[in-house]
DSSP file (Angstrom, degrees, kcal/mol; ACC not computed):
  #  RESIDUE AA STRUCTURE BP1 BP2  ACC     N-H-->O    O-->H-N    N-H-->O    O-->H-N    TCO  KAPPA ALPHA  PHI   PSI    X-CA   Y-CA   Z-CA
    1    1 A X              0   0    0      0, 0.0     2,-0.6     0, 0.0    20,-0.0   0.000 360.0 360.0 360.0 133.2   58.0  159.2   17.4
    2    2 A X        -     0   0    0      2,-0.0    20,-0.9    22,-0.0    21,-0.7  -0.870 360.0-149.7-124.8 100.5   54.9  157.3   15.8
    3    3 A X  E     -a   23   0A   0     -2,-0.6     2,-0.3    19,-0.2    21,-0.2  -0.080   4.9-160.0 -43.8 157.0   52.0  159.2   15.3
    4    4 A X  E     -a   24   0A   0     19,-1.0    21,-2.8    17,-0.1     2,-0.9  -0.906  18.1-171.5-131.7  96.0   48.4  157.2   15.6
    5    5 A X  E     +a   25   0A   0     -2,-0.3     2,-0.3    19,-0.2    21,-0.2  -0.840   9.0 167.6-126.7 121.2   45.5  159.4   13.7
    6    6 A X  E     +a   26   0A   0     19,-2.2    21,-2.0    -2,-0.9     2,-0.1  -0.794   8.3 161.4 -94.9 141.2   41.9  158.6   13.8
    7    7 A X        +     0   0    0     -2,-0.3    22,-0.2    19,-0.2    20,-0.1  -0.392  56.8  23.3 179.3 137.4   38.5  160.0   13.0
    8    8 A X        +     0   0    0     -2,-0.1    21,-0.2    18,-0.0    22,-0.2   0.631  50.4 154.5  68.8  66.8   35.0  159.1   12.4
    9    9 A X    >   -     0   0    0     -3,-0.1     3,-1.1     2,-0.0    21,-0.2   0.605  37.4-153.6 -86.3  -2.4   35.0  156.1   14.1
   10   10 A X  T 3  S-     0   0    0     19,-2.6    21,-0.2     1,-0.3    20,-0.2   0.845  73.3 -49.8  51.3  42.8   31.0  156.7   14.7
   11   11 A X  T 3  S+     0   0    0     19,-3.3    -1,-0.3     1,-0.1    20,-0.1   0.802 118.7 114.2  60.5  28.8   31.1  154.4   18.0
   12   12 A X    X>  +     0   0    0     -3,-1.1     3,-1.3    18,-0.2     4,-0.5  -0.009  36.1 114.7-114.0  -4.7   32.8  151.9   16.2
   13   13 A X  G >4 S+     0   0    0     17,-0.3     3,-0.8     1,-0.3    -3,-0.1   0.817  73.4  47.6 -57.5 -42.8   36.0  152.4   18.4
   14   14 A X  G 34 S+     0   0    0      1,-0.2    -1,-0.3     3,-0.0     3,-0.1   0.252 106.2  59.0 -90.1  17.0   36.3  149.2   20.0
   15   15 A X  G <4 S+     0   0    0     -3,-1.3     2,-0.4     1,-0.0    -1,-0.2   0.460  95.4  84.7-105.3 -22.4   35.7  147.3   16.6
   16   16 A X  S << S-     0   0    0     -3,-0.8     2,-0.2    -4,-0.5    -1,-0.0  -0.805  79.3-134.8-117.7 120.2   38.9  149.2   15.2
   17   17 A X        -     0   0    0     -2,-0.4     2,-1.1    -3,-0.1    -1,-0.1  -0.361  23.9-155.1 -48.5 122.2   42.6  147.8   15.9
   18   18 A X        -     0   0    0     -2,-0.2   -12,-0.0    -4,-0.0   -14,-0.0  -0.840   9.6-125.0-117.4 111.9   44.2  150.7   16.9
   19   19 A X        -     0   0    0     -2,-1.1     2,-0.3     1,-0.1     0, 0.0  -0.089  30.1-102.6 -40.1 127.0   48.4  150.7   16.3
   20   20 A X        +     0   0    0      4,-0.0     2,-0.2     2,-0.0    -1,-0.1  -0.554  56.6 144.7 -62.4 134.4   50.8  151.4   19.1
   21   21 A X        -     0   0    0     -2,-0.3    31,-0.5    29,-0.2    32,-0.3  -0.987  59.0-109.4-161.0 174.2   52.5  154.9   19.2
   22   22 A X  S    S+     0   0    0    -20,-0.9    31,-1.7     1,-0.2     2,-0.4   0.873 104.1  32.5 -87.5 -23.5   53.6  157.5   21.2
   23   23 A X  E     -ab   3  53A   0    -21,-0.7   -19,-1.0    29,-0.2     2,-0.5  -0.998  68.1-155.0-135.3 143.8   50.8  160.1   20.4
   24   24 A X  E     -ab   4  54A   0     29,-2.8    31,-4.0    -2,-0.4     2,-0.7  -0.922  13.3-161.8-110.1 120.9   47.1  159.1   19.6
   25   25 A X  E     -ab   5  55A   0    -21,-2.8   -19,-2.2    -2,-0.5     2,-1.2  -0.825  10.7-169.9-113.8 118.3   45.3  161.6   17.6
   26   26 A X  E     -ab   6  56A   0     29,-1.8    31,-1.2    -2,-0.7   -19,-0.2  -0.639   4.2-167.8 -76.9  69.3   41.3  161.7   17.3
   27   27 A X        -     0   0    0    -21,-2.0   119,-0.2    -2,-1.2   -20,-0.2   0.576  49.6 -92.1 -15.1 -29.6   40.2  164.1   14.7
   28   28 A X  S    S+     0   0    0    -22,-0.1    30,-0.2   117,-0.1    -1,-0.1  -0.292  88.1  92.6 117.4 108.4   36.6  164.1   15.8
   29   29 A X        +     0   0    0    -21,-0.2   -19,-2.6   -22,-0.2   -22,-0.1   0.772  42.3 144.0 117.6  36.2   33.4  162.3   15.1
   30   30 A X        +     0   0    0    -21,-0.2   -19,-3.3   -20,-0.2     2,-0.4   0.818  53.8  74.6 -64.6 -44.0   33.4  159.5   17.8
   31   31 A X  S    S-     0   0    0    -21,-0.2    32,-0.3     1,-0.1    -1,-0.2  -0.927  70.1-142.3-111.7 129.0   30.1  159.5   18.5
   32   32 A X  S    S+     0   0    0     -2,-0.4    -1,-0.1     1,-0.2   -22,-0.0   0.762  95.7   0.9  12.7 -91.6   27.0  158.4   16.8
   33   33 A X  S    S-     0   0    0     29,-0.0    -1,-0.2     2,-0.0    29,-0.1   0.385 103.9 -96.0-120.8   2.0   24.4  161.1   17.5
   34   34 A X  S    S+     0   0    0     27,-0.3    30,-1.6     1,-0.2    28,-0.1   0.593  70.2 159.2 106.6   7.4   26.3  163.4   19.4
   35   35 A X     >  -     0   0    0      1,-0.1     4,-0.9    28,-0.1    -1,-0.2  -0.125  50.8-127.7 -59.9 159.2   25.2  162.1   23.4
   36   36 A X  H >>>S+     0   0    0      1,-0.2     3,-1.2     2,-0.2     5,-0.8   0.903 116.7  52.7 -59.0 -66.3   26.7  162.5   26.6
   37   37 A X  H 3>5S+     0   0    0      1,-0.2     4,-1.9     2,-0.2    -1,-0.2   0.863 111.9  48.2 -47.0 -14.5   26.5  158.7   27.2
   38   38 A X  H 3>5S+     0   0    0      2,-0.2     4,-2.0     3,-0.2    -1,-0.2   0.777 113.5  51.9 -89.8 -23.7   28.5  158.3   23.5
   39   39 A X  H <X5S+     0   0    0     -3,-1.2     4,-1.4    -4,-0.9     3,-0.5   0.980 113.3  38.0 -57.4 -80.6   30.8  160.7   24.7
   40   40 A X  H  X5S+     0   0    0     -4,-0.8     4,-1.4     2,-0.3    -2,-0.2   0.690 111.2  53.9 -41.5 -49.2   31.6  159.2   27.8
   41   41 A X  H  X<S+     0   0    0     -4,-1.9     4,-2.5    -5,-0.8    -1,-0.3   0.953 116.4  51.4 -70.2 -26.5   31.6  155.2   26.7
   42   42 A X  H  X S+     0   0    0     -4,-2.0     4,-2.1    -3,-0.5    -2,-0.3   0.989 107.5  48.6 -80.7 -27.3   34.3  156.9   24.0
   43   43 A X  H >X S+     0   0    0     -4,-1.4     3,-1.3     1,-0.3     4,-1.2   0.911 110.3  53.8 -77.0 -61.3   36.4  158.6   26.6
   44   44 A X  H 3X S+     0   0    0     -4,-1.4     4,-1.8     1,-0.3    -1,-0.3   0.656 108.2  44.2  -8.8 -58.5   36.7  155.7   28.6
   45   45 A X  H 3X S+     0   0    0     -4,-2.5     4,-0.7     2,-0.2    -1,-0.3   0.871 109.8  53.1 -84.6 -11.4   37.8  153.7   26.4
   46   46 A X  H X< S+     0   0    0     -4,-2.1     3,-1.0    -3,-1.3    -2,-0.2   0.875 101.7  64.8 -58.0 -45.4   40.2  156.1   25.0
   47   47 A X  H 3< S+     0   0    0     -4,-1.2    -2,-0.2    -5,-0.3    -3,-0.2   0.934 100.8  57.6  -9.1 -88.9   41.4  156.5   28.8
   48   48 A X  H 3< S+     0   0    0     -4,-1.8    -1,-0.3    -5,-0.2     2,-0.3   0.468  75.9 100.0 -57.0 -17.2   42.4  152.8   28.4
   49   49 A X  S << S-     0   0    0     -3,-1.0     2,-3.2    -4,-0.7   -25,-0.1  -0.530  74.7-127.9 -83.1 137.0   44.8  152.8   25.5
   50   50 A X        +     0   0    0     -2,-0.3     2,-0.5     2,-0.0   -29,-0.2  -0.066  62.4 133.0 -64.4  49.7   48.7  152.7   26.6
   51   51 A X        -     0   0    0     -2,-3.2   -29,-0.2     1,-0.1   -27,-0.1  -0.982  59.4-137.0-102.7 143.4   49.7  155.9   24.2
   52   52 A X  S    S+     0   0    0    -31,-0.5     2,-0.4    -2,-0.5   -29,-0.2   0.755  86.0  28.9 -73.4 -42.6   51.7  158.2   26.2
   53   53 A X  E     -b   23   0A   0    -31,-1.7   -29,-2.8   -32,-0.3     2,-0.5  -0.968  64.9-166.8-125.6 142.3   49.8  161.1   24.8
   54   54 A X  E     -b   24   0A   0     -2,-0.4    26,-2.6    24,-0.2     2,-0.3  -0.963   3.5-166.0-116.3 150.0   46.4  161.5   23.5
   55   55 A X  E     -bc  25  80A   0    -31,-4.0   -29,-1.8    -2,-0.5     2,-0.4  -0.970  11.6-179.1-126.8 161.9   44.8  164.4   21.5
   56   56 A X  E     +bc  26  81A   0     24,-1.8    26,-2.9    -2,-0.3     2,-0.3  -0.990   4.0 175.1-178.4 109.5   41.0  164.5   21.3
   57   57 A X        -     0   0    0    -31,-1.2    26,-0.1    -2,-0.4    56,-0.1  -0.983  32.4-110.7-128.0 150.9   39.0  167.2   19.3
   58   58 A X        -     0   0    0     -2,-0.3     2,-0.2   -30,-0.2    39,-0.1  -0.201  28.8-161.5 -80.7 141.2   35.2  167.3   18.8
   59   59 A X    >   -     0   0    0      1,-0.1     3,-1.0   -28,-0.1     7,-0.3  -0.555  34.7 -94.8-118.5-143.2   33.7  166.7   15.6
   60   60 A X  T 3  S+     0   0    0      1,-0.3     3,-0.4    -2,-0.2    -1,-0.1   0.783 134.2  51.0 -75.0 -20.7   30.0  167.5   14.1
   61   61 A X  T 3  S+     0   0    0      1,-0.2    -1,-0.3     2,-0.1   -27,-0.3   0.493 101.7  69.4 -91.3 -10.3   28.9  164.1   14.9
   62   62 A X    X>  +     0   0    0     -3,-1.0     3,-2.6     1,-0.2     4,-0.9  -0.168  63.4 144.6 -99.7  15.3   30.6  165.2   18.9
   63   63 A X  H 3>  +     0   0    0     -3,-0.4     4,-1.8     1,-0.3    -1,-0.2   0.667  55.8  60.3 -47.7 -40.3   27.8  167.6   19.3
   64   64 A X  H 3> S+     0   0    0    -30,-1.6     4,-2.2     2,-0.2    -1,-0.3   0.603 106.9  51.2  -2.1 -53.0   27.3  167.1   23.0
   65   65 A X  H <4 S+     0   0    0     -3,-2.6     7,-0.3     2,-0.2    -1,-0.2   0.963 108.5  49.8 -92.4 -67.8   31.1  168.4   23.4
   66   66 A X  H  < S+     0   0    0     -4,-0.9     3,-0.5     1,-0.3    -2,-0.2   0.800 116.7  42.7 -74.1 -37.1   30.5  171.5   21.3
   67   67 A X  H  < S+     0   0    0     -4,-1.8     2,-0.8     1,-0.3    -1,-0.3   0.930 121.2  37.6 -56.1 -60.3   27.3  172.4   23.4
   68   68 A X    >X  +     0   0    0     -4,-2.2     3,-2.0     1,-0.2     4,-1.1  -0.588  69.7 177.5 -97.9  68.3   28.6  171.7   26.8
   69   69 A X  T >4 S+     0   0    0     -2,-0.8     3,-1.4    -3,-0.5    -1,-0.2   0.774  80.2  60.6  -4.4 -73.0   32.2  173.0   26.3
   70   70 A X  T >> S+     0   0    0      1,-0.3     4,-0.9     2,-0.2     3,-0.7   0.554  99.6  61.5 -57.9 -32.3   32.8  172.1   30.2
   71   71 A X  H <> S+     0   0    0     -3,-2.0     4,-2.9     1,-0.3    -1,-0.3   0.708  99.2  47.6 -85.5 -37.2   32.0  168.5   29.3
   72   72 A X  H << S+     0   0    0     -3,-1.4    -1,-0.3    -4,-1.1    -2,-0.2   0.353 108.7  53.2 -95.4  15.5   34.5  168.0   27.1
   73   73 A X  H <4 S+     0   0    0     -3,-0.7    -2,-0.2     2,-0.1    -1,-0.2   0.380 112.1  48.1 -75.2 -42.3   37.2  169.4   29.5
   74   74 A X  H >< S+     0   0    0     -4,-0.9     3,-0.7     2,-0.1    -2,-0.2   0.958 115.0  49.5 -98.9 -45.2   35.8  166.9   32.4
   75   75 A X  T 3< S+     0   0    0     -4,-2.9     2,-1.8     1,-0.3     3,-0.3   0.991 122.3  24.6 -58.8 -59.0   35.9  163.8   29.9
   76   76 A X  T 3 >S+     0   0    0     -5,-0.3     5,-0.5     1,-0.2     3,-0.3  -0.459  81.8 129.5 -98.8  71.6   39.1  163.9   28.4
   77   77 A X  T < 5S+     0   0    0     -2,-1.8    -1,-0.2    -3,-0.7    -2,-0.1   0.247  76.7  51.7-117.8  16.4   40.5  165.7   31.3
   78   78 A X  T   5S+     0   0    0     -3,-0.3    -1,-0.2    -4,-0.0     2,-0.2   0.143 111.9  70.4-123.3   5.4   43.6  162.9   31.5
   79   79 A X  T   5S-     0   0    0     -3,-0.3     2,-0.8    -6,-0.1   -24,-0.1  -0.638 100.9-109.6-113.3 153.0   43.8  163.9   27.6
   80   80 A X  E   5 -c   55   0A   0    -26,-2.6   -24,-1.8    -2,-0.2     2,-1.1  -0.710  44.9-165.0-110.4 101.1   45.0  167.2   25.9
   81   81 A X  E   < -c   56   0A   0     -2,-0.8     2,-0.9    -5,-0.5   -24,-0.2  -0.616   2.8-155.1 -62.2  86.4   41.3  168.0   24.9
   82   82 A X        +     0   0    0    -26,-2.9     2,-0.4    -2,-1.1   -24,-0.1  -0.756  24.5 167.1-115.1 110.8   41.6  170.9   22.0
   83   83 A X  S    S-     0   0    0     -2,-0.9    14,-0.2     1,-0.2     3,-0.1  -0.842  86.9 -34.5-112.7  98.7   38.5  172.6   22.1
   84   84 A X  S    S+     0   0    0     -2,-0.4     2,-0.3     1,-0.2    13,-0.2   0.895 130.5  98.3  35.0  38.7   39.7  176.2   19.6
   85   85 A X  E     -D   96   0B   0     11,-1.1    11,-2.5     2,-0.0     2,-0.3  -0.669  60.9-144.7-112.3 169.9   43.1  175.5   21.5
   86   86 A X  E     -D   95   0B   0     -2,-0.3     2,-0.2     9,-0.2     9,-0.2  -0.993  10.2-165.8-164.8-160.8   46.4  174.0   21.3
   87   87 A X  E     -D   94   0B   0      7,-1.4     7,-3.4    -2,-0.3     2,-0.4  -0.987  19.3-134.3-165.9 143.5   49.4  172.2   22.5
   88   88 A X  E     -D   93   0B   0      5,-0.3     5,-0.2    -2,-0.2     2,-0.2  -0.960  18.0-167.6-125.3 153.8   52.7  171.3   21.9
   89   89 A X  S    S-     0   0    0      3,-4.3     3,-0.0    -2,-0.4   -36,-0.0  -0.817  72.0 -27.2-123.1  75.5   53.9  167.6   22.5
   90   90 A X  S    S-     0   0    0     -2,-0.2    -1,-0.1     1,-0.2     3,-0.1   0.816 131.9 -44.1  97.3  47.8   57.9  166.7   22.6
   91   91 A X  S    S+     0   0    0      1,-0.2     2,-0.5     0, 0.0    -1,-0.2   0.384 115.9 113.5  91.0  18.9   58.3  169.6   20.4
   92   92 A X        -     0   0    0     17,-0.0    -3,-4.3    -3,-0.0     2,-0.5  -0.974  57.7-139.4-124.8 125.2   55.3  169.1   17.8
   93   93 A X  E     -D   88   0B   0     -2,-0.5    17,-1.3    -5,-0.2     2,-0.4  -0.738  18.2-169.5 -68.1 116.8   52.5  171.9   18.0
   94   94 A X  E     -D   87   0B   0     -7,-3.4    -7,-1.4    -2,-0.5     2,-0.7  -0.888   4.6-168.8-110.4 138.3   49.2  170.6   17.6
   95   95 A X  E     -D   86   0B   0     -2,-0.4    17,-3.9    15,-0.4     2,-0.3  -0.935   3.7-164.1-126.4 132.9   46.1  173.0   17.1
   96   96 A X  E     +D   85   0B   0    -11,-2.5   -11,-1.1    -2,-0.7     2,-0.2  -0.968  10.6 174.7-125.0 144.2   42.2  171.6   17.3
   97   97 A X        -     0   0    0     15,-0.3    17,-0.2    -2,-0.3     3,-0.1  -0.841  30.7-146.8-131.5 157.3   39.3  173.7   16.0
   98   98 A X  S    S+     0   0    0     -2,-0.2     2,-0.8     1,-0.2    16,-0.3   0.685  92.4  49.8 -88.5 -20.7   35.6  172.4   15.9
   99   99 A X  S    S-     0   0    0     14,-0.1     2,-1.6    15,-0.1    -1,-0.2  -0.915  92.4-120.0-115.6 136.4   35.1  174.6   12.4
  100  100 A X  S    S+     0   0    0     -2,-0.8    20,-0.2     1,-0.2    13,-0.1  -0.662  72.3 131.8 -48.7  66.9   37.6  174.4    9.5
  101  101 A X        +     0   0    0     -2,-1.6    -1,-0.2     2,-0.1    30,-0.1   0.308  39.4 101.5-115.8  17.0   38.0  178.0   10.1
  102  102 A X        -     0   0    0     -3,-0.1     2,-0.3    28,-0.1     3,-0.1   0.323  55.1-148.2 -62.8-177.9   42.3  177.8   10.0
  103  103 A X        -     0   0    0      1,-0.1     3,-0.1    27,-0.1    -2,-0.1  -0.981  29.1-110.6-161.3 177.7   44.5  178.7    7.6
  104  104 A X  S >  S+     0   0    0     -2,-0.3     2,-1.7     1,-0.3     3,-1.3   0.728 105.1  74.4 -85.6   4.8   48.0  176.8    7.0
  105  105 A X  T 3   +     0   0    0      1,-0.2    -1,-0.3    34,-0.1    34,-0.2  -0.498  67.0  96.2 -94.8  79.2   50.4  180.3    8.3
  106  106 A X  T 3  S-     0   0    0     -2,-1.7    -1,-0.2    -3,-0.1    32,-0.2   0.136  91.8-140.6 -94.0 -19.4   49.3  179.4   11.7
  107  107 A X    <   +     0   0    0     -3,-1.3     2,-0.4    31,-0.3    32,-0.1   0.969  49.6 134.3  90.0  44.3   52.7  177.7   11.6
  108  108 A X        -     0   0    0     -4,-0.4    33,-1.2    30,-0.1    34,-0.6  -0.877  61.7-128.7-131.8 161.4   52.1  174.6   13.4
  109  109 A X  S    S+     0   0    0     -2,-0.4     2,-0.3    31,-0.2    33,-0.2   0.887  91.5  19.8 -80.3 -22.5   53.1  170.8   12.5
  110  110 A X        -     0   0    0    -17,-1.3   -15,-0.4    31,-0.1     2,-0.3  -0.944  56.8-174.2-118.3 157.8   49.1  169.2   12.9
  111  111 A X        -     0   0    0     -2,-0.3    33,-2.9   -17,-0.2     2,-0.4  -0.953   9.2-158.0-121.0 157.5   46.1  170.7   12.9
  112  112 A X  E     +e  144   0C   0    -17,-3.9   -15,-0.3    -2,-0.3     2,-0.2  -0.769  29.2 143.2-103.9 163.5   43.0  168.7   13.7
  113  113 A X  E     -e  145   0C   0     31,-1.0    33,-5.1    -2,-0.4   -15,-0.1  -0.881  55.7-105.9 170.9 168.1   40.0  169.8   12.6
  114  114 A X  S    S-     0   0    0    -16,-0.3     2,-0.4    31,-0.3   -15,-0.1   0.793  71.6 -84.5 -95.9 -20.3   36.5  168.6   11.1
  115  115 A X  S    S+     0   0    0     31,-0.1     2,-0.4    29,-0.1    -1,-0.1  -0.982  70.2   1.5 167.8-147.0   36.8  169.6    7.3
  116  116 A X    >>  -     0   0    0     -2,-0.4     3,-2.2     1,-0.1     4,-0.6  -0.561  50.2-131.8 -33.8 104.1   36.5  171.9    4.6
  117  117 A X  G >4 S+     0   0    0     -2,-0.4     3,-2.3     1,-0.3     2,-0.2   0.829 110.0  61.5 -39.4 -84.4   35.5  175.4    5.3
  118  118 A X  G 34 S+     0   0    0      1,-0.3    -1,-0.3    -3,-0.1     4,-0.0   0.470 103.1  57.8 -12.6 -36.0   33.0  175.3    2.5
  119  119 A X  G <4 S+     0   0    0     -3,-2.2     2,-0.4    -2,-0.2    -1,-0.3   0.773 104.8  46.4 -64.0 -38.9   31.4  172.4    4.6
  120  120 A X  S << S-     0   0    0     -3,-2.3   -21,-0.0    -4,-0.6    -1,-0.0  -0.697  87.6 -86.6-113.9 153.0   30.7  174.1    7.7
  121  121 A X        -     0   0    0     -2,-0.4     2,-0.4     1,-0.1    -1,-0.2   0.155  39.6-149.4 -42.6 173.4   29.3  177.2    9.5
  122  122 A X        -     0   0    0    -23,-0.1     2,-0.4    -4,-0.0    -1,-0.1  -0.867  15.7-179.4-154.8 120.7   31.9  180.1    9.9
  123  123 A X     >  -     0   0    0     -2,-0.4     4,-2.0     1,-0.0     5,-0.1  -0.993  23.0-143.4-135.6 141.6   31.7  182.6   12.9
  124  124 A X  T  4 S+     0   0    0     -2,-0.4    -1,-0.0     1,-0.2   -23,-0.0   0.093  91.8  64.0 -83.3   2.6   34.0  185.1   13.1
  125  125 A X  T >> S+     0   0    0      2,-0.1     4,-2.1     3,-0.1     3,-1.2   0.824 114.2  42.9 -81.1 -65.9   34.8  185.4   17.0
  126  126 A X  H >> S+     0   0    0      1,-0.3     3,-2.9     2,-0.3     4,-1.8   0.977 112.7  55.0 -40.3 -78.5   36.3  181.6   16.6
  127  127 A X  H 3X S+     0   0    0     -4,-2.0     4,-1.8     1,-0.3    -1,-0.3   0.705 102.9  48.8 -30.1 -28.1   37.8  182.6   13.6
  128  128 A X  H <> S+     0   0    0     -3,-1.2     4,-1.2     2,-0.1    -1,-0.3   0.875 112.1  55.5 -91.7 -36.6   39.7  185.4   15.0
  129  129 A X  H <X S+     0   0    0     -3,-2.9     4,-0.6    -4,-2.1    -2,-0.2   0.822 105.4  46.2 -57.6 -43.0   40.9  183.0   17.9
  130  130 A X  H >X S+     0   0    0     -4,-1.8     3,-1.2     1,-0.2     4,-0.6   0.955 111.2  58.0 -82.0 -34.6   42.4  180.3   15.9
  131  131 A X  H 3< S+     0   0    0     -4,-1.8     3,-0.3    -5,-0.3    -1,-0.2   0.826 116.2  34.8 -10.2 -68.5   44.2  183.3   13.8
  132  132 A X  H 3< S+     0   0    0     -4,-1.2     3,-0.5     1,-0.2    -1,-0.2   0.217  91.1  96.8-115.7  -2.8   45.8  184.5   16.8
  133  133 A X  H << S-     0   0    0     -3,-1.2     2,-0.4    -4,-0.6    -1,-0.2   0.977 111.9  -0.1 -58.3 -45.2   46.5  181.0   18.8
  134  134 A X  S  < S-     0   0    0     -4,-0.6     2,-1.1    -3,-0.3    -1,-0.2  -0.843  78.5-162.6-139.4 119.3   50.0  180.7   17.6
  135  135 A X        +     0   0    0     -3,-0.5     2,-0.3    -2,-0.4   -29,-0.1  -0.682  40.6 123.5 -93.3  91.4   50.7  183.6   15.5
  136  136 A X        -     0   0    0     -2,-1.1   -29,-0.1     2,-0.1   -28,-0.1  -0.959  62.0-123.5-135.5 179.3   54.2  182.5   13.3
  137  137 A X        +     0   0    0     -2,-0.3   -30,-0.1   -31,-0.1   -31,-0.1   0.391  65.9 127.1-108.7  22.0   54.3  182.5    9.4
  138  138 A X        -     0   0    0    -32,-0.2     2,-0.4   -31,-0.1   -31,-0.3  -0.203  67.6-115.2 -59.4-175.9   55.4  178.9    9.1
  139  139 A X        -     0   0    0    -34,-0.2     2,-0.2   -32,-0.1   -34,-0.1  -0.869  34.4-106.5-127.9 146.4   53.3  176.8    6.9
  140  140 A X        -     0   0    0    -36,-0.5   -31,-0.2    -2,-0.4   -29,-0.1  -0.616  29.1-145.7 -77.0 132.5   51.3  173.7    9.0
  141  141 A X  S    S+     0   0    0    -33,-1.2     2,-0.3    -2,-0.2   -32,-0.1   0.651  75.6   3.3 -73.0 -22.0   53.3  170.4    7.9
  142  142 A X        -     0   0    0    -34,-0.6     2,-0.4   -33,-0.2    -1,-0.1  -0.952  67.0-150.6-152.4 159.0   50.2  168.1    7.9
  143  143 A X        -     0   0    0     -2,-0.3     2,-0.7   -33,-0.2   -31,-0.1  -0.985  10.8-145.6-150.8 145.4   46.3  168.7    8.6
  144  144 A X  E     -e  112   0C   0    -33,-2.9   -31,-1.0    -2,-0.4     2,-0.5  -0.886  10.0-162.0-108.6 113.8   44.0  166.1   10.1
  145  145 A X  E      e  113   0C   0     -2,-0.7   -31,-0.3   -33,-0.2  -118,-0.1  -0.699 360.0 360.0 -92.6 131.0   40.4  166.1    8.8
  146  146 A X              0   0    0    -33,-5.1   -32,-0.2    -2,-0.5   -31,-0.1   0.677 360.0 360.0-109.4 360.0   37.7  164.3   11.0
């Protein structure tokens, strides 16, 4: 299986060769200034590339997404869109947060996410969610910053 992972392509996506694989992963941070319309030209074209799976989390630069929650459900809605969620894909978990607020015993093999705690806000409702999305004590094989 050949992972693809991207993020902070800053509307710059369609300048950037993007490698065939079987899952395409977007950290985050697609868009420019954080519009609907930047939102939208990116899910489109993301829509059009032949990987079997895509995964698609917001980043700080995705603001649009993080405001209108619903919105980023209805773009990427041909996508698995992980908004403090996750998903597992041909047996690999993947978990997307918008705030660095994880830690690695959530036991999963990706996680996407936008950076560094120390970088970002921290509320504790979120926080308590991503704890308890898949509660094992494995250690996360990989993390994806966007």
């Amino acid at each position: 299986m050949r992972l693809v992972l991207l993020s902070d392509t800053h509307r710059m996506h369609d300048r950037i060769v993007i490698p065939p694989g079987d899952i395409l992963v977007h950290a985050g941070d697609f868009c420019g200034h954080g519009t609907r319309e930047q939102a939208r030209a990116f899910a489109a074209f993301l829509h059009a590339l032949p990987h079997r799976h895509k995964v698609v989390i917001a980043g700080n630069h995705d603001r649009c997404l993080e405001l209108e929650p619903a919105l980023g459900r209805e773009l990427f809605a041909k996508c698995h869109y992980l908004f403090d969620s996750g998903v597992e894909i041909e047996g690999l978990r993947f978990l997307g947060f918008a705030l660095a607020t994880l830690v690695p015993r959530l036991g999963v093999q990706s996680v996407t996410r936008p950076g560094p705690t120390r970088q970002v806000g921290f509320d504790s409702r979120r926080h308590r969610r991503a704890r308890h999305a898949w509660p094992t004590t494995r250690h996360s094989r990989s993390h994806v910053f966007g």
